[in-house]
C-alpha positions as a Markdown table, in Angstrom:
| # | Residue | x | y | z |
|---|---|---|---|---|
| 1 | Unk | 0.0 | 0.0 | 0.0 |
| 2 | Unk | 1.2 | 3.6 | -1.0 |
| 3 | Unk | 2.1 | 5.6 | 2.3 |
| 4 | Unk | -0.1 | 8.5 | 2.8 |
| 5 | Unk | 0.9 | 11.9 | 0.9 |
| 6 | Unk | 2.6 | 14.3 | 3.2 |
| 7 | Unk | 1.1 | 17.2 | 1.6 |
| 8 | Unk | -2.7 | 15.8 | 1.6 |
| 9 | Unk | -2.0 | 15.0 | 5.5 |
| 10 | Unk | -0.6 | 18.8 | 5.8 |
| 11 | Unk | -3.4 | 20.3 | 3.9 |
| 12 | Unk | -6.2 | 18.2 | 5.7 |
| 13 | Unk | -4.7 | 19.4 | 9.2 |
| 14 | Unk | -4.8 | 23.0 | 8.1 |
| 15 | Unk | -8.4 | 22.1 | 7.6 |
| 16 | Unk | -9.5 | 21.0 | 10.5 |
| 17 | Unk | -7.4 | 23.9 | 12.3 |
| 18 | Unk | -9.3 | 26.8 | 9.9 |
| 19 | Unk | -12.9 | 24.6 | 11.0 |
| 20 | Unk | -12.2 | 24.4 | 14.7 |
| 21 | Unk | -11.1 | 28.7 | 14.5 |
| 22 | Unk | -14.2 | 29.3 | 12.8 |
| 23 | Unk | -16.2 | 26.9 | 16.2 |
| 24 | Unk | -14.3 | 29.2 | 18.3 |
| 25 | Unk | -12.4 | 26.6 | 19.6 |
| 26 | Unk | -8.5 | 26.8 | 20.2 |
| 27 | Unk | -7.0 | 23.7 | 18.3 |
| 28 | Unk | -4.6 | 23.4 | 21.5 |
| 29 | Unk | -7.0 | 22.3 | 23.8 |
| 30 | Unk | -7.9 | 19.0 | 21.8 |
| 31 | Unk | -4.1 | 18.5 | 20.8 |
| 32 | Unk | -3.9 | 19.7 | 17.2 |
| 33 | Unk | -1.3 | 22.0 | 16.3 |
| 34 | Unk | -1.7 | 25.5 | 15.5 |
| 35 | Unk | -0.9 | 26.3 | 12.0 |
| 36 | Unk | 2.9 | 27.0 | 10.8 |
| 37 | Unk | 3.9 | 28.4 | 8.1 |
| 38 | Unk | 7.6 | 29.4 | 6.4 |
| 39 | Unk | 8.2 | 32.6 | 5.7 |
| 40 | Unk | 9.5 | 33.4 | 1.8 |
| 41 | Unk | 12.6 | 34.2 | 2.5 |
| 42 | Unk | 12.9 | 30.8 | 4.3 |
| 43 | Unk | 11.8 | 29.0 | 1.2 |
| 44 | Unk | 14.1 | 31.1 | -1.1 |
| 45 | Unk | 16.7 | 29.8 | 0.8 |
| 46 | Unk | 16.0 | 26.0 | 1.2 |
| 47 | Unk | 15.3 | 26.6 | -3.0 |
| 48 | Unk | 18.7 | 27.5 | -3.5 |
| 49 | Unk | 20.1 | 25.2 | -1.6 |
| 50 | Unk | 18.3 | 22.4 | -3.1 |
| 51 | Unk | 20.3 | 23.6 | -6.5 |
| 52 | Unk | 23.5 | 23.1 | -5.0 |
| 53 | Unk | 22.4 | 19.9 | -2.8 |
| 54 | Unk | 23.4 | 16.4 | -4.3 |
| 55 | Unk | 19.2 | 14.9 | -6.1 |
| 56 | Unk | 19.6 | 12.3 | -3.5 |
| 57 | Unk | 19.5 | 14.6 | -0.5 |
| 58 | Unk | 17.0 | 17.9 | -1.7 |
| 59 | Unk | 14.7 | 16.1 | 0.5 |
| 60 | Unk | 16.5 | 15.1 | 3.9 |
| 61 | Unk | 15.2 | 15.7 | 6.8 |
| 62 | Unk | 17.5 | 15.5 | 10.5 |
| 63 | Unk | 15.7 | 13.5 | 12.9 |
| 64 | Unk | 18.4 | 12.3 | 15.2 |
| 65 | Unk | 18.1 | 13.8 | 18.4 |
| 66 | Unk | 21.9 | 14.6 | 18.4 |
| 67 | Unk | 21.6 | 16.4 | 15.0 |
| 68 | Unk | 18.8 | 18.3 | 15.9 |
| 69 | Unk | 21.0 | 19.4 | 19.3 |
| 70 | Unk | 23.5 | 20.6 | 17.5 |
| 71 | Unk | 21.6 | 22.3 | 14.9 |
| 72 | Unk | 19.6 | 24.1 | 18.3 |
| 73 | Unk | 22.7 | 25.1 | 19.2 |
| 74 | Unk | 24.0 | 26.8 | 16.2 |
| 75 | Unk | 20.8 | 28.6 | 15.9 |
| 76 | Unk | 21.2 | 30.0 | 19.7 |
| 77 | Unk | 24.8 | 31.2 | 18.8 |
| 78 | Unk | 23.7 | 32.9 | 15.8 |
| 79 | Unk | 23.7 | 36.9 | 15.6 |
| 80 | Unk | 21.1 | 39.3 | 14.1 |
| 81 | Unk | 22.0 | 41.3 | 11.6 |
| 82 | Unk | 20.9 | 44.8 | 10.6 |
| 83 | Unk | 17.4 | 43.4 | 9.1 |
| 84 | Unk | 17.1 | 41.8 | 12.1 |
| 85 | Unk | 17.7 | 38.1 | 10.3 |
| 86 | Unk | 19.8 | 35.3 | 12.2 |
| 87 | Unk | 23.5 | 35.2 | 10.8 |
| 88 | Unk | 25.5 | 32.4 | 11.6 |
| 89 | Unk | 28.3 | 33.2 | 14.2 |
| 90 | Unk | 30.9 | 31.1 | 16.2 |
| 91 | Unk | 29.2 | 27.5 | 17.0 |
| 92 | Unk | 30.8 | 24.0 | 17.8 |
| 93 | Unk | 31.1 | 21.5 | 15.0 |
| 94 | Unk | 28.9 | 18.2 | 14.8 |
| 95 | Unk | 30.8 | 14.9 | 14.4 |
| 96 | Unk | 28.8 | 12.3 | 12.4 |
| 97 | Unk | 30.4 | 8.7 | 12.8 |
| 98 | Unk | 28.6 | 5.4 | 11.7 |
| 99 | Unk | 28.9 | 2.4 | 9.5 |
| 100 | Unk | 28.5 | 2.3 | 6.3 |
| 101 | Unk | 24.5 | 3.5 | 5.3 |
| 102 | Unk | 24.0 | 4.7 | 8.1 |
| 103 | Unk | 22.9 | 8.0 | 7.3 |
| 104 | Unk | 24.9 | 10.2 | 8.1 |
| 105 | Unk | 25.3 | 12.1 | 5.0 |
| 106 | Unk | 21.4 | 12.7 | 5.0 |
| 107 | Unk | 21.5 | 14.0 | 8.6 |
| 108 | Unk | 24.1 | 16.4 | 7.7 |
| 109 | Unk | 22.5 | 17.6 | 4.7 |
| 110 | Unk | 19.2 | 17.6 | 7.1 |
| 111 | Unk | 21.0 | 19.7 | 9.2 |
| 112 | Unk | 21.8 | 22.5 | 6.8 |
| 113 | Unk | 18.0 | 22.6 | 5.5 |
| 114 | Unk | 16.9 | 22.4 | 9.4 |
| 115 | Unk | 19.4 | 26.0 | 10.2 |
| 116 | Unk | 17.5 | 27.1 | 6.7 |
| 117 | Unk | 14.2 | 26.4 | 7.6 |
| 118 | Unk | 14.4 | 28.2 | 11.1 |
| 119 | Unk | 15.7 | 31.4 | 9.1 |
| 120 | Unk | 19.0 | 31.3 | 9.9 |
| 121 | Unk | 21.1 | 32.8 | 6.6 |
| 122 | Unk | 24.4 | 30.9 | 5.7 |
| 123 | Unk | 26.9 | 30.8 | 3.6 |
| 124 | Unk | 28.1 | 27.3 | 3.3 |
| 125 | Unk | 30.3 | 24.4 | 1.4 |
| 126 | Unk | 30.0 | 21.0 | 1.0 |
| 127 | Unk | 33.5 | 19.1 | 0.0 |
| 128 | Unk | 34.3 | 14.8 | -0.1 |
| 129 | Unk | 37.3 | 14.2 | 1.5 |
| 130 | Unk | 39.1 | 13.0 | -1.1 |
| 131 | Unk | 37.9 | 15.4 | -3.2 |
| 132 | Unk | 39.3 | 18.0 | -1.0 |
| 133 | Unk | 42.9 | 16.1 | -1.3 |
| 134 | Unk | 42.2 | 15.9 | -5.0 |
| 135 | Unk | 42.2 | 19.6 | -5.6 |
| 136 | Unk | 45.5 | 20.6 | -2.9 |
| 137 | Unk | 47.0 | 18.6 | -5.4 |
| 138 | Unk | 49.0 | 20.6 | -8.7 |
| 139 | Unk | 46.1 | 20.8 | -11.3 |
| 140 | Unk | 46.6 | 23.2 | -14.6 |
| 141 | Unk | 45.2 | 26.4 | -14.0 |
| 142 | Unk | 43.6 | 26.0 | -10.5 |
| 143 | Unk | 44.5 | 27.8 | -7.5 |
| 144 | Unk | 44.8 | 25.1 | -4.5 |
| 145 | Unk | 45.7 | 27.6 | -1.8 |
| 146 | Unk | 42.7 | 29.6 | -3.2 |
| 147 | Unk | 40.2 | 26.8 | -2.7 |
| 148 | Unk | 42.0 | 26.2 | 0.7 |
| 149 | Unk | 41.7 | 29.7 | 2.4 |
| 150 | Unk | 37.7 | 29.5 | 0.8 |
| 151 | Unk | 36.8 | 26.1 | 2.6 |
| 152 | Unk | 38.6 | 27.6 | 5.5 |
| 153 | Unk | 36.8 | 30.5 | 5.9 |
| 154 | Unk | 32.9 | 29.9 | 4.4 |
| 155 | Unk | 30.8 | 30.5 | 7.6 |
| 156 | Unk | 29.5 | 26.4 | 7.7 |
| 157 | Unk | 31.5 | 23.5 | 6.0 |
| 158 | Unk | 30.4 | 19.9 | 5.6 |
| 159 | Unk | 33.3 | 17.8 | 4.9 |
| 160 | Unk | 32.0 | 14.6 | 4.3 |
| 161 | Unk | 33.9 | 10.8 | 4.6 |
| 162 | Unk | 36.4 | 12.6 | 6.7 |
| 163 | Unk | 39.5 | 9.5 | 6.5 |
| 164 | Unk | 38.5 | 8.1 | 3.1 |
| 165 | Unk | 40.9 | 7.0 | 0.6 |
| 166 | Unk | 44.7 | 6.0 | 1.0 |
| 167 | Unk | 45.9 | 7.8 | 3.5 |
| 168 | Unk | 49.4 | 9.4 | 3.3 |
| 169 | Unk | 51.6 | 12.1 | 4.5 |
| 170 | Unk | 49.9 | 14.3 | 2.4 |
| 171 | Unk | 46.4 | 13.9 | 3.1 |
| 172 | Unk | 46.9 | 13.6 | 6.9 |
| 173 | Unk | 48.5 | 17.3 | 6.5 |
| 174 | Unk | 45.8 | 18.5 | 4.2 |
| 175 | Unk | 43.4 | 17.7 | 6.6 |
| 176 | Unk | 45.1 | 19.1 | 9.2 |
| 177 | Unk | 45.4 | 22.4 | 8.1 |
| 178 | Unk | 41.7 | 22.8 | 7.5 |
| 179 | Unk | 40.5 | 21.3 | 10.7 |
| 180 | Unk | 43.3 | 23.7 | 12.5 |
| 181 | Unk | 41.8 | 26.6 | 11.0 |
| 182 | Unk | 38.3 | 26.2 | 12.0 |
| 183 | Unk | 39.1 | 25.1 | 15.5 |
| 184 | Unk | 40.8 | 28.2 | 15.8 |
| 185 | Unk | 38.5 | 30.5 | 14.6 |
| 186 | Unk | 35.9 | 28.1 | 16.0 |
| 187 | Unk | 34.1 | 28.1 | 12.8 |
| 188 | Unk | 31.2 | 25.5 | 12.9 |
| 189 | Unk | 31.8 | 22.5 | 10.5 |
| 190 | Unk | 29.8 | 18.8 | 9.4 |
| 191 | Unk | 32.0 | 16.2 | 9.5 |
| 192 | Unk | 31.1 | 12.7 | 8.6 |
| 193 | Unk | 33.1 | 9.4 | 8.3 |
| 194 | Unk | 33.1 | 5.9 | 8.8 |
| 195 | Unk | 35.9 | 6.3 | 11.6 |
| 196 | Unk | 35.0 | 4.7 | 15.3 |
| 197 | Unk | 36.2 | 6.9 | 17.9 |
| 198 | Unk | 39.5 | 5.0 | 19.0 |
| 199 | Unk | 40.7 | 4.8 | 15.8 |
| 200 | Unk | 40.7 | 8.6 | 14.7 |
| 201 | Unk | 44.3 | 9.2 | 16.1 |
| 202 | Unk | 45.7 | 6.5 | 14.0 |
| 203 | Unk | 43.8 | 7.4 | 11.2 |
| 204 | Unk | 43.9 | 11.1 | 11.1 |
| 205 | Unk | 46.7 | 11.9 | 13.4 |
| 206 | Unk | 47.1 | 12.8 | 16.9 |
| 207 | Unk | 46.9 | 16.7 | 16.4 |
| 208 | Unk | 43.7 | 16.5 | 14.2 |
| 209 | Unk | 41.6 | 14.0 | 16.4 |
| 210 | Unk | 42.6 | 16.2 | 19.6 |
| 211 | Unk | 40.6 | 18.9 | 18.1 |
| 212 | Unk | 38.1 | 17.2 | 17.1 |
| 213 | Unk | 37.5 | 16.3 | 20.3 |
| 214 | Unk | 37.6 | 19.8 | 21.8 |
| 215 | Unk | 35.3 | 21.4 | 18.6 |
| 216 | Unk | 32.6 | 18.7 | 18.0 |
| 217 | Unk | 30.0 | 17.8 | 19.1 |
| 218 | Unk | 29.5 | 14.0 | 18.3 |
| 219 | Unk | 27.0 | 11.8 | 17.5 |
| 220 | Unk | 27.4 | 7.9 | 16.6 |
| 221 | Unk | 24.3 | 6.2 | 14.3 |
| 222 | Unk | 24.2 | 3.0 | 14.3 |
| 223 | Unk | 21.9 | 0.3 | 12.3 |
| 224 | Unk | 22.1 | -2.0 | 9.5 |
| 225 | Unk | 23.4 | -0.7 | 5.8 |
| 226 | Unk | 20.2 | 1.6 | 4.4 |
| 227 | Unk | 21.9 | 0.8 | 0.5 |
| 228 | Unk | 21.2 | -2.6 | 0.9 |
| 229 | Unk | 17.7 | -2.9 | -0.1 |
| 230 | Unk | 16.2 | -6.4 | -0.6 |
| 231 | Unk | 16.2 | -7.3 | -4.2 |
| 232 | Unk | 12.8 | -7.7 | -5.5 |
């Protein structure tokens, strides 16, 4: 059976909220919510995001408790502006950690539509890590330390499959650099990987996983591989 359309459900409640009103009866009182609605600027900005969003994640949603704390929490630290609309300031970074298909590049894409939807304006990134070792590397015509100082500095950054790939002199460096950075300017970042807590020293080197420690706030997800669907 085809599950319910999320939009008829919406519309329906709506309904009944506009019908009770008109009864002079607060929907509160017999437990349906009042009506909520985003604002246009909000949905300007979850548009354009969407553009920039990998198809498979336009949609997510955060519904891990964890995500959803930390995504609170940048909101909190966030600053009004002139206009009187939430900036985003100085927060602590989320650490996503799981087994594979476990979701954690959905939450963190969740996460940045969540910070959207509550009206909170952004500048933000989204790099792999091995594309981000891919382009410090010499390329014809590209300007690595350019690239660099931008992921460095863009207000939120989700770097995702922190540890993937071979990992080298090189990339342990790389990484270290842009982790340094935005611990010290305590610049709030996404970052996802596959790594289990004791093994992010060995992995990612002792200087790196000591500030992740300090900056992030983590959060593990467990459960079975969501790829694996059962053949038909």
């Amino acid at each position: 059976m085809a599950g319910r359309d999320p939009r008829r459900a919406g519309a329906t409640l709506h309904h009944l909220v506009d019908r009770f009103a008109r009864l002079g009866v607060d929907p509160s009182v017999i437990g349906v919510p009042e009506r909520t609605t985003t604002s246009q600027p909000n949905r300007d900005a979850l548009e354009l995001a969407a553009a920039r969003i990998p198809p498979r994640f336009q949609a997510a949603l955060a519904d891990d408790p964890q995500v959803l704390a930390w995504a609170e929490h940048v909101k909190q630290a966030a600053h009004r502006g002139p206009e009187g609309q939430l900036g985003i300031a100085r927060a602590h970074s989320l650490l996503l950690l799981g087994g594979t298909g476990t979701g954690k590049t959905h939450q963190a894409y969740g996460a940045i539509r969540s910070l959207l939807a509550a009206g909170v304006r952004l500048r933000w990134q989204a790099v792999t890590s091995v594309t981000l070792h891919a382009m410090m590397r010499p390329r014809p015509g590209a300007d690595a330390e350019r690239e660099m100082r931008e992921l460095e500095r863009v207000p939120l950054l989700l770097v995702d499959d922190l540890g993937a790939g071979r990992a080298s002199e090189f990339t342990e460096e790389t990484t270290y650099r842009l982790v340094n950075y935005r611990y010290e300017q305590h610049l709030p970042t996404i970052i996802t990987s596959n790594i289990t807590p004791a093994e992010l020293a060995g992995l990612l080197g002792d200087r790196t996983a000591s500030r992740l420690r300090q900056m992030c706030h983590k959060a593990i997800l467990a459960g079975p591989d969501r790829r694996r669907a059962p053949l038909s």
